[in-house]
C-alpha positions, 0 to 999 in steps of 0.5 A: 500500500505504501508503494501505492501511495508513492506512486500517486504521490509522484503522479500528483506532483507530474500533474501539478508541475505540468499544469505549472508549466502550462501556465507559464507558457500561458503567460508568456505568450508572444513574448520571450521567457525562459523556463527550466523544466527538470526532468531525470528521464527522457521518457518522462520528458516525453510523457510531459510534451505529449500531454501538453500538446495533447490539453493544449491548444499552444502549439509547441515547436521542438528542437533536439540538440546533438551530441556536437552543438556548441551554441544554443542561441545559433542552432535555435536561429539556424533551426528556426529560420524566421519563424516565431513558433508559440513556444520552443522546447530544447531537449538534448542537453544532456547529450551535448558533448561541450556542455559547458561551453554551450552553457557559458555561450548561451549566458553571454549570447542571453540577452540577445534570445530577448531580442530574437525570441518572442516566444517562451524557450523551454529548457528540459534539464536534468539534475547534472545540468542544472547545476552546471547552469547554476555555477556557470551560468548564474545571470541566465538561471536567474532570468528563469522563474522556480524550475519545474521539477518533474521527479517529484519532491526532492531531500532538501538535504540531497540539493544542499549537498549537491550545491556544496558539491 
């Protein structure tokens, strides 16, 4: 019964932040913010994107980076062209193999995303890339609201420990 219990426990909470996340993409429609979704697992990131885009009438534009992008804000605008979607999702990160060079680009490039994008930029990341973002990219971490956890209430001491880290 307990593992029950757990299991409606973690559903509430993916519920509760994907309902967090649609109304951030709500209020920030036409306009560019930056939001950090955090997610362990892709399929979890998957799970979140289909239920979006199937109780939302947004429509969601996504871009996977690969293994060997270096920059952020460049692969956006080469992807992207001219168009302006409603709402852009980064995934990859976390395969990104010059991780930390993307991050510290993308902090210098930020204020160029506010020119460029007049859409809310979802980043997903995971717990690893999130704090890379917090220690080398601190300005553009905090151009984003709370992140949206997806994994559930974390030990506040295991967030503690990993800042310390």
């Amino acid at each position: 019964m307990n593992s029950l219990s757990n299991s409606q426990d973690l559903l509430t909470d993916m519920t509760a932040a994907t309902k967090r996340l649609e109304r951030a993409l709500m209020l920030a429609t036409g306009e560019f913010s930056l939001i950090l979704a955090c997610a362990n697992s892709v399929k979890k990131q998957q799970q979140t994107l289909n239920s979006l885009q199937e109780s939302s009438s947004t429509n969601i534009q996504e871009i996977t980076l690969s293994p060997t992008d270096e920059t952020l804000y460049t692969t956006i605008k080469t992807r992207l062209g001219n168009t302006q979607p409603e709402v852009l999702m980064i995934r990859g990160l976390e395969s990104v193999e010059a991780i930390n060079q993307l991050i510290l680009s993308t902090n210098i490039m930020r204020d160029e995303f506010r020119k460029d994008f007049h859409f809310p930029l979802v980043l997903w990341v995971n717990d690893e890339i999130l704090q890379k973002l917090i220690w080398l990219a601190p300005d553009l971490k905090n151009w984003a609201a709370n992140t949206i956890k997806f994994d559930g209430v974390q030990n506040p001491l295991m967030e503690t420990s990993a800042l310390t880290a």
